[in-house]
N, CA and C of each residue as an Amber inpcrd file, in Angstrom:
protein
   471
   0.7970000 -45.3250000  39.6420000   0.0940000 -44.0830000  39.8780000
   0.8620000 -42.9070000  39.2850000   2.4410000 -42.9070000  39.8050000
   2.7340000 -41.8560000  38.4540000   2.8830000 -41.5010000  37.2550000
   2.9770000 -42.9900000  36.6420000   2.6120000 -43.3280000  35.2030000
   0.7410000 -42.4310000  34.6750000   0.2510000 -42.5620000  35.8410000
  -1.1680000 -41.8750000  35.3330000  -0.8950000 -40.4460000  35.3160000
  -0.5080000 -39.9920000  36.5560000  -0.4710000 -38.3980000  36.5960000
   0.6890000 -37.9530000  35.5630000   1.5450000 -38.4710000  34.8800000
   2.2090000 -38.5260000  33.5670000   1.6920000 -37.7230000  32.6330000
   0.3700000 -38.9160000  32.6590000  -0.1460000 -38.5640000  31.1400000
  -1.3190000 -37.5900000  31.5330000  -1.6210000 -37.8400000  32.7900000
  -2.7830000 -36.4250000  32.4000000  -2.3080000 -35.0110000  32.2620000
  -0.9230000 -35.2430000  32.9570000  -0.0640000 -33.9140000  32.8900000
   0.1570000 -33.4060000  31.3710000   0.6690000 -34.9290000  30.4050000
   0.5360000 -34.5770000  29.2040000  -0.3760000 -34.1670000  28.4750000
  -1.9660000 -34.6450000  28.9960000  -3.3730000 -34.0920000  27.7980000
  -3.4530000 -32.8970000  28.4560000  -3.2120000 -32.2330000  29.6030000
  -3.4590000 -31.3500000  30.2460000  -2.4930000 -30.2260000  29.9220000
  -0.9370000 -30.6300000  29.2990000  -0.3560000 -29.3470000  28.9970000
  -0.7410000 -29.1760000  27.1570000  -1.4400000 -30.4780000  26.3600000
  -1.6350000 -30.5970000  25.0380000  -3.4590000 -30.0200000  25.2020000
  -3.8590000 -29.9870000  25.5000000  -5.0980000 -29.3330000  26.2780000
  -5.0100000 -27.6530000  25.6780000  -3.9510000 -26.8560000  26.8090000
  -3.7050000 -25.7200000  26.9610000  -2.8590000 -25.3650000  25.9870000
  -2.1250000 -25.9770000  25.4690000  -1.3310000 -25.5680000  24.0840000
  -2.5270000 -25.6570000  23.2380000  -3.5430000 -26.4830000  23.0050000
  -4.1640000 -26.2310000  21.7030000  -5.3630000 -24.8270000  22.2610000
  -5.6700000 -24.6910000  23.3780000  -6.4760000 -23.9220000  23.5170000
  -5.7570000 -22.4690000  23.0230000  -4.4850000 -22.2260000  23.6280000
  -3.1100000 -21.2910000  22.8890000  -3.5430000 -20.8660000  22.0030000
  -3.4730000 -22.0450000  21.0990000  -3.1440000 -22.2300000  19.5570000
  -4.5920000 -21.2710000  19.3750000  -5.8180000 -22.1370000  19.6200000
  -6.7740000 -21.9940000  18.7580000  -6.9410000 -20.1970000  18.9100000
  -6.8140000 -19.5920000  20.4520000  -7.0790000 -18.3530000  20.9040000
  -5.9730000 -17.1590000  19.9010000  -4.7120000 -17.6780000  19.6110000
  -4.0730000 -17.0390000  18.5910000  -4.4030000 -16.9510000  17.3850000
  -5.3550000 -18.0200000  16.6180000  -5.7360000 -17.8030000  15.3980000
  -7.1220000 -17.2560000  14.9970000  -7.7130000 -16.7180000  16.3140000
  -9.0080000 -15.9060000  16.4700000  -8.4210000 -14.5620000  15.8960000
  -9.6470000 -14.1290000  15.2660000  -9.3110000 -12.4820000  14.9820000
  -8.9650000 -11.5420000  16.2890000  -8.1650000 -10.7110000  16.6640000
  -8.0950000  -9.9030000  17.6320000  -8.5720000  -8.5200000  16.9640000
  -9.2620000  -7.8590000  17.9070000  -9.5620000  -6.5780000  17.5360000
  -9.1310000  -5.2580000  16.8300000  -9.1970000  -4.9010000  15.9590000
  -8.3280000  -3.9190000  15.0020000  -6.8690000  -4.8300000  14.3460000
  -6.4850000  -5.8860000  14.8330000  -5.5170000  -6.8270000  13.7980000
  -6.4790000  -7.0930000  12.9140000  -7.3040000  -7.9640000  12.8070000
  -7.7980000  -8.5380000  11.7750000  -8.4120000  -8.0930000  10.8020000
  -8.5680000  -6.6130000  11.2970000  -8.8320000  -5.9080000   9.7150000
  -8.3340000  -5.1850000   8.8860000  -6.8090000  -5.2290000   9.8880000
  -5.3900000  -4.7610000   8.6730000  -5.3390000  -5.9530000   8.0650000
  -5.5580000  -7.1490000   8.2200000  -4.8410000  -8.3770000   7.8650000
  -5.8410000  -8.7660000   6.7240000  -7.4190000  -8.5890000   7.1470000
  -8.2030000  -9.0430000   6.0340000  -8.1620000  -7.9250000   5.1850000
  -7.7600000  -6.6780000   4.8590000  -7.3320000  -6.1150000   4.1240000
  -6.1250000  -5.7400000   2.7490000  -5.5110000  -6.5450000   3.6860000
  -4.3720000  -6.5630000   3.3720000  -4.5610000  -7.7650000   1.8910000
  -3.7500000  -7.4710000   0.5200000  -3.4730000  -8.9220000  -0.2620000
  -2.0350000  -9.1540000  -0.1750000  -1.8490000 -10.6060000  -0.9220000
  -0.7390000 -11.4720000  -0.5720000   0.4290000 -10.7580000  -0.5210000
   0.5750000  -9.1320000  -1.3890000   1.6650000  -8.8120000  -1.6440000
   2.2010000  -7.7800000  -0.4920000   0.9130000  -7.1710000   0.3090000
   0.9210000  -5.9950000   0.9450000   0.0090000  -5.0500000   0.9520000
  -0.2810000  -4.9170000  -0.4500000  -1.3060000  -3.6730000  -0.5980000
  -2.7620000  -3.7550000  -0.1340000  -3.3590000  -2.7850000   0.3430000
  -4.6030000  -2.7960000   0.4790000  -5.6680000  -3.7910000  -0.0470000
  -6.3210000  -3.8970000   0.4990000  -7.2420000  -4.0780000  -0.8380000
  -8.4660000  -3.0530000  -0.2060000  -8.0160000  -1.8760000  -0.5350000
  -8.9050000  -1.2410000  -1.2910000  -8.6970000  -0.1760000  -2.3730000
 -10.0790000   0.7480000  -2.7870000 -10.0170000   1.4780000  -3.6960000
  -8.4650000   2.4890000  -4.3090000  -8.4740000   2.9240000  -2.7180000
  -7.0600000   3.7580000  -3.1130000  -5.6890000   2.7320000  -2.9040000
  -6.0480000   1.3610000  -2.5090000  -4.6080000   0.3210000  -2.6200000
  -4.4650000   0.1700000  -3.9330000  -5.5100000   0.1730000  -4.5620000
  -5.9900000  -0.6120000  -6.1700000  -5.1130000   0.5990000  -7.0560000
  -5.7640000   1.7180000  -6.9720000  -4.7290000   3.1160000  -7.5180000
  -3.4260000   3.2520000  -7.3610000  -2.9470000   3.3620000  -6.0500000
  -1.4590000   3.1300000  -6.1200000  -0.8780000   1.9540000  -6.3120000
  -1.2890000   0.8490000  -6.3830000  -0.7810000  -0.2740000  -6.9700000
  -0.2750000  -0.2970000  -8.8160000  -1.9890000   0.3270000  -8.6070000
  -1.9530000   0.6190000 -10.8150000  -0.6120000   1.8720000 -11.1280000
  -0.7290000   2.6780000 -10.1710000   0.1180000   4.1360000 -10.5160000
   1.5130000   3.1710000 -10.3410000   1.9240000   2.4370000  -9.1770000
   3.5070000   2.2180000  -8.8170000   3.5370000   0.9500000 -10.3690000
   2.7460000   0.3040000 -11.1180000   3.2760000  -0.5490000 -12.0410000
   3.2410000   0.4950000 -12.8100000   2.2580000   0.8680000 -13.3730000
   3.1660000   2.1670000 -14.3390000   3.8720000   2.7880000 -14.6600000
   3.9870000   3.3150000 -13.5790000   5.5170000   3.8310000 -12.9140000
   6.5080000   3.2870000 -13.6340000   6.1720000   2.2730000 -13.1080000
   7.8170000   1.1620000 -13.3720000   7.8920000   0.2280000 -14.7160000
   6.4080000   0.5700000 -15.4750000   6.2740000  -0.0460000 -16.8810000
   6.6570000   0.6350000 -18.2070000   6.5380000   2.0450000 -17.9210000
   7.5030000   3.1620000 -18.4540000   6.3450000   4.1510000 -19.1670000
   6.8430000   5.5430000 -19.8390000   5.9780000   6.0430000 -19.8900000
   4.8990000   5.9480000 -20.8960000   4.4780000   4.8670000 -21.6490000
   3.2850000   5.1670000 -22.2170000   2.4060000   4.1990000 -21.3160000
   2.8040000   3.4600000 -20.1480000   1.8480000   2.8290000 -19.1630000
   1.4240000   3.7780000 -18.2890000   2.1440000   4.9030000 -18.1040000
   1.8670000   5.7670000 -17.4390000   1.0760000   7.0380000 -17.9710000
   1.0890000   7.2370000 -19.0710000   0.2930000   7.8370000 -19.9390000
  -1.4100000   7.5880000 -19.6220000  -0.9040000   6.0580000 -19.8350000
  -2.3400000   5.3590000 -20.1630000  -3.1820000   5.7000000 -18.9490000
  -2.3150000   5.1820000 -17.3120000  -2.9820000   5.1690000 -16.0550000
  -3.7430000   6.8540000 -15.8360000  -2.6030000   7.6620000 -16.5430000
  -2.8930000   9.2440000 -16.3910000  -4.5230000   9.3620000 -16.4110000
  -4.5630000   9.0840000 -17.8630000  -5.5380000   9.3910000 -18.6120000
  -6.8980000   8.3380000 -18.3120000  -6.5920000   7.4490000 -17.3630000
  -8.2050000   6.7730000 -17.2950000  -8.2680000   6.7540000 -15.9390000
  -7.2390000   7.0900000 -14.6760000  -7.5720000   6.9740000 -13.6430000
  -7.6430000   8.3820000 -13.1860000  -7.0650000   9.3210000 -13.2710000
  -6.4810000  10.4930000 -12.6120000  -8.3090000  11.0910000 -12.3660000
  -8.9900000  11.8890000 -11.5060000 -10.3300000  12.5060000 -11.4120000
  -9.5940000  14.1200000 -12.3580000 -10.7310000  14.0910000 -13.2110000
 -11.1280000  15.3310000 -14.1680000 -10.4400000  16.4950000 -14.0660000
 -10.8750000  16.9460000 -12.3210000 -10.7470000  17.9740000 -11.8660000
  -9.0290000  18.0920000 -11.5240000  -7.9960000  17.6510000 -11.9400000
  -6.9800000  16.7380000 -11.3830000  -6.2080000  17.2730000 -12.5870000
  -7.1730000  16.5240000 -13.6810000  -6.5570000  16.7500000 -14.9720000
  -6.7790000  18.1970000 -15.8020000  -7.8350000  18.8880000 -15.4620000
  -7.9800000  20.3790000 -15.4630000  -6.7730000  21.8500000 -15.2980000
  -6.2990000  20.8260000 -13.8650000  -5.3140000  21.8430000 -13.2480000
  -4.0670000  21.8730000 -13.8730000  -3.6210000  20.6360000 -14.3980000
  -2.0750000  20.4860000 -15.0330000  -2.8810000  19.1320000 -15.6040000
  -2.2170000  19.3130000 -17.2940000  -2.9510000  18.0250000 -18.1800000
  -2.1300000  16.9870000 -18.0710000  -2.0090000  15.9910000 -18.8470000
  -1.1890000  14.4910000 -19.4120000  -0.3140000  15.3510000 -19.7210000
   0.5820000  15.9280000 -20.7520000   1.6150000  16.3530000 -21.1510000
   2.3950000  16.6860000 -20.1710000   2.1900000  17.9690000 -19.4090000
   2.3980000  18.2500000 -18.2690000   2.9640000  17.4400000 -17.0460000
   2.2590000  15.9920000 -16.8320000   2.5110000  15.1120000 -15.9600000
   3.3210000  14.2010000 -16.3580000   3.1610000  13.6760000 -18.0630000
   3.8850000  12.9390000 -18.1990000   5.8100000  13.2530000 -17.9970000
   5.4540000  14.5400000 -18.4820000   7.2210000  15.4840000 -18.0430000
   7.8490000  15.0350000 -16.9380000   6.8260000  15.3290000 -15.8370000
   7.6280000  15.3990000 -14.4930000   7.4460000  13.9440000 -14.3710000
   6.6430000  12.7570000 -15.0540000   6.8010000  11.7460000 -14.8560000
   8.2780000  10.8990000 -15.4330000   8.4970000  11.9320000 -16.2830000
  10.4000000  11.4100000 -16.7510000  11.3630000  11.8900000 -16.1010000
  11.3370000  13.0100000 -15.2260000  12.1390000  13.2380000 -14.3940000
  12.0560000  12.5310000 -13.2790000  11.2380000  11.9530000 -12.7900000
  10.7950000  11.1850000 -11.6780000  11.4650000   9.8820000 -11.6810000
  11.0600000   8.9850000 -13.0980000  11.3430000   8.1650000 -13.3130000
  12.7680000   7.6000000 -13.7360000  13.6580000   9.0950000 -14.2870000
  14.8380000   8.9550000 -14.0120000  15.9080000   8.9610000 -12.9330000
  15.4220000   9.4690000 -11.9260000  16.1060000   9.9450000 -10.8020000
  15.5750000   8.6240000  -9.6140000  14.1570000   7.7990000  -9.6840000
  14.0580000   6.7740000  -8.8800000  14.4450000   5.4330000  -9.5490000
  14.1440000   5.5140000 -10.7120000  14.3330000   4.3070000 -11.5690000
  12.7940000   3.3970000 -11.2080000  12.8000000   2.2050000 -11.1030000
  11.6610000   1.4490000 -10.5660000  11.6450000   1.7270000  -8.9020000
  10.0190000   1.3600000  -9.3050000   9.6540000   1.1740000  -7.6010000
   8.8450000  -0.0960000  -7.3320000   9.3240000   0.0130000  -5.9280000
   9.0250000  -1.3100000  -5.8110000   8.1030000  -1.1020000  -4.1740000
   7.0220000  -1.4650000  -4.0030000   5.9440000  -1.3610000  -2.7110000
   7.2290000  -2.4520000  -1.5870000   6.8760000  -1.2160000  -0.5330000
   7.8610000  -1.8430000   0.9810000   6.8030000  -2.0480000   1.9010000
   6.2390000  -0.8910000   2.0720000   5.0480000  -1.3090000   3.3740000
   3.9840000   0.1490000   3.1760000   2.5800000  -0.2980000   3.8180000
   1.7340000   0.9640000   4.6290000   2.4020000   1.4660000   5.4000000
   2.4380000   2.8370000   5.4270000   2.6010000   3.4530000   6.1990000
   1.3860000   3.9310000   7.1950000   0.5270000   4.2550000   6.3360000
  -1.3790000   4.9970000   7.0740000  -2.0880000   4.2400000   5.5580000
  -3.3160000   4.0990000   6.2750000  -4.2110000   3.7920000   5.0020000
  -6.0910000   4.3170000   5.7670000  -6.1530000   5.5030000   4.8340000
  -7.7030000   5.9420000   5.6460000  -8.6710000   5.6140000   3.9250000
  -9.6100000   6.4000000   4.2490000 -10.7630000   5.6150000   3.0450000
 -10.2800000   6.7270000   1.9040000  -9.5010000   8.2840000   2.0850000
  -9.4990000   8.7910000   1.1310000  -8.0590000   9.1260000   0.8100000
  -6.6410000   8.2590000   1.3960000  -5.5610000   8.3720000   1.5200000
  -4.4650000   7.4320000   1.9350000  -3.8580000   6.8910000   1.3050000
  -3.2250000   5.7130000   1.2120000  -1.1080000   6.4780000   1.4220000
  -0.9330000   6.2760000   2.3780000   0.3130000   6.4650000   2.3410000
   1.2170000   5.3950000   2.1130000   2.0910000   5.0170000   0.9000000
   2.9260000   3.6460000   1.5660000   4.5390000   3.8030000   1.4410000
   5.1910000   3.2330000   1.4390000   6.7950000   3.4890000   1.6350000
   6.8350000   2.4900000   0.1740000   8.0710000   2.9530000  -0.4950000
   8.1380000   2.7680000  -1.7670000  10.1260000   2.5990000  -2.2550000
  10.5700000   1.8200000  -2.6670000  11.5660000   1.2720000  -2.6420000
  12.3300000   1.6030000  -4.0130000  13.2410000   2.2080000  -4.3200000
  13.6070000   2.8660000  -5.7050000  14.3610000   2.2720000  -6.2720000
  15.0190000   2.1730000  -7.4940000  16.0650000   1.5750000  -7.6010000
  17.5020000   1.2070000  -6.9670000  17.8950000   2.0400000  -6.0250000
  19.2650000   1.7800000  -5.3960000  18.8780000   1.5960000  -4.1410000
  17.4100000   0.9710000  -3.6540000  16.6440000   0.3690000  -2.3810000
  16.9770000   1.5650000  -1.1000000  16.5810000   2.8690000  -2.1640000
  15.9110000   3.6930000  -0.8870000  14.3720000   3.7730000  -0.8130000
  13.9430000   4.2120000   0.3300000  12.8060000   4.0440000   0.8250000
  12.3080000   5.7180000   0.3940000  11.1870000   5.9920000   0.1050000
  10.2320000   7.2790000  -0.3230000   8.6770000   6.9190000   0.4260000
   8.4330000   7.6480000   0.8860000   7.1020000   7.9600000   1.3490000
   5.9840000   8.1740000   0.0490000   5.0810000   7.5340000  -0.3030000
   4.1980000   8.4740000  -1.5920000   2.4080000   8.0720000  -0.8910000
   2.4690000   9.1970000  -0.7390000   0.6290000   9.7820000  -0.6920000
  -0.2820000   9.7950000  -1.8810000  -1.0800000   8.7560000  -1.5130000
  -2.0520000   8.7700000  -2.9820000  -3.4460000   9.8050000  -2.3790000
  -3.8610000  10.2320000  -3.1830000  -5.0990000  10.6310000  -2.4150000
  -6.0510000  10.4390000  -3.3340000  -7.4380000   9.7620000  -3.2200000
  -8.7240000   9.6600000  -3.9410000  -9.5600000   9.9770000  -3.7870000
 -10.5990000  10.6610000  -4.2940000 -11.7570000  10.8600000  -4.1090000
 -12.6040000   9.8410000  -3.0600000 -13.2330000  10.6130000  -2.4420000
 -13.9860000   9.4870000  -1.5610000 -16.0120000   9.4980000  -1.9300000
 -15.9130000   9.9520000  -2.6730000 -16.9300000   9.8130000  -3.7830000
 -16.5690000   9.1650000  -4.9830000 -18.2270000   8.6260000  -5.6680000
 -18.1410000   8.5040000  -6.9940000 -17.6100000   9.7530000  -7.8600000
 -16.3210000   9.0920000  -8.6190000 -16.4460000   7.6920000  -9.3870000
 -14.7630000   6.9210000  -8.6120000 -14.4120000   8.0580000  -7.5370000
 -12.9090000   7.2870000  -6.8410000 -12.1950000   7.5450000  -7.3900000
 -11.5070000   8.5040000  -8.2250000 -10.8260000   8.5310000  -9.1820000
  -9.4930000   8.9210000  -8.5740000  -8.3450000   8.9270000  -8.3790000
  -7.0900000   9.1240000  -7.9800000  -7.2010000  11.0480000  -8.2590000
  -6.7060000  11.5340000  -7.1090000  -7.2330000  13.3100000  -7.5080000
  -5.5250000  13.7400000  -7.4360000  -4.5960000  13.0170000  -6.0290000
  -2.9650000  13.3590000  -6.3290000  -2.1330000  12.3370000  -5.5750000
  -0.6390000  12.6680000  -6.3850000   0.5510000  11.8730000  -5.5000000
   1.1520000  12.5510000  -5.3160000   1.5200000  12.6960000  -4.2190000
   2.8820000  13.1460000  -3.5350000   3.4510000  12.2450000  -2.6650000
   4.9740000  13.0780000  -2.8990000   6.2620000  12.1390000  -2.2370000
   6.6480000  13.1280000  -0.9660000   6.7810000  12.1440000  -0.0950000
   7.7280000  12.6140000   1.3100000   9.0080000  12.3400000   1.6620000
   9.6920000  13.1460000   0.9140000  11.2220000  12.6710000   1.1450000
  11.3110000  12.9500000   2.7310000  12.0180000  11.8650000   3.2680000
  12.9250000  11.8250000   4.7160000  13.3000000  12.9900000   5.1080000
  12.1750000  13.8700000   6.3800000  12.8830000  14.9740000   6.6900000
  12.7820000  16.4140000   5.9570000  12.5220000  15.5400000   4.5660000
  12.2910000  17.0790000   3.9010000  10.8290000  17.3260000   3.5410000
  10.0360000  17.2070000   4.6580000   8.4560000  17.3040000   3.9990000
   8.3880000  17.0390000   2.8060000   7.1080000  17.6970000   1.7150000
   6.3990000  17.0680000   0.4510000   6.9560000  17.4860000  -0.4880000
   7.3750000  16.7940000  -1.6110000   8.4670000  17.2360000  -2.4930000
   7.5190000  16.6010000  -3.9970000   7.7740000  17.0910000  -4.8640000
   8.0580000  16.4380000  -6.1130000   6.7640000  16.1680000  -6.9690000
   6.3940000  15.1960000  -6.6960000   5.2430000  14.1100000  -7.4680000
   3.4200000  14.5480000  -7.3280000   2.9340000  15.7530000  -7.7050000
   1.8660000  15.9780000  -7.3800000   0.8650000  15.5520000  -9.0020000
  -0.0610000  14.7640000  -8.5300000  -0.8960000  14.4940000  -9.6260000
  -2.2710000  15.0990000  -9.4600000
């Protein structure tokens, strides 16, 4: 007889472990749509993940990749205010003083503003704010950087 209550003890605690199991791999509410958002690397997947993804390889592909991103992603009105020449400048000072970047984490991600933490060459961390249009055609409108402490500094597109 205790040989029985043994084993029901055993399907009965393998029972509740799989029920565990299965209840942990259910979507939970507001997790699962950072997570189905999210791709393999981190970034969004959306419109403005897609932009700062394209802007941080550019970035780090040097400046005529960054030229290029200027000039087919940036919105019109963007490029009106201060042109490519203009940006590409402060894009060499930028690029000298961080070296590459490398994506660390979200910080906020809303439909017209993507904040993420951004990893430089000597693996400090930078805050950079993308902001996009939340209309057609989505076009990336600015970036800015949040240095630690020192509010918005630097990088406006």
């Amino acid at each position: 007889m205790l040989h029985v209550w043994k084993v029901m003890g055993l399907v009965l605690s393998l029972s509740i472990a799989g029920t565990m199991a299965a209840a942990e791999s259910r979507p939970v509410a507001g997790k699962s749509a950072a997570k189905s958002v999210e791709s393999e690397d981190g970034w969004p997947q959306t419109r403005a993940g897609e932009l700062a993804r394209g802007w941080v390889e550019a970035f780090s592909t040097g400046e005529a990749a960054m030229r290029d991103f200027i000039s087919r992603e940036l919105a019109s009105k963007s490029l009106e205010s201060k042109g490519i020449p203009q940006r590409v400048e402060r894009y060499r000072d930028l690029r000298q003083r961080y070296g590459k970047l490398t994506f660390a984490s979200v910080v906020k991600s809303t439909p017209g503003e993507l904040t993420v933490r951004l990893l430089d060459s000597d693996m400090e961390s930078h805050d950079f704010v993308f902001t996009i249009q939340t209309t057609a055609p989505y076009k990336l409108v600015s970036v800015g950087i949040r240095e630690m402490g020192h509010g918005f500094g630097g990088f406006h597109h």
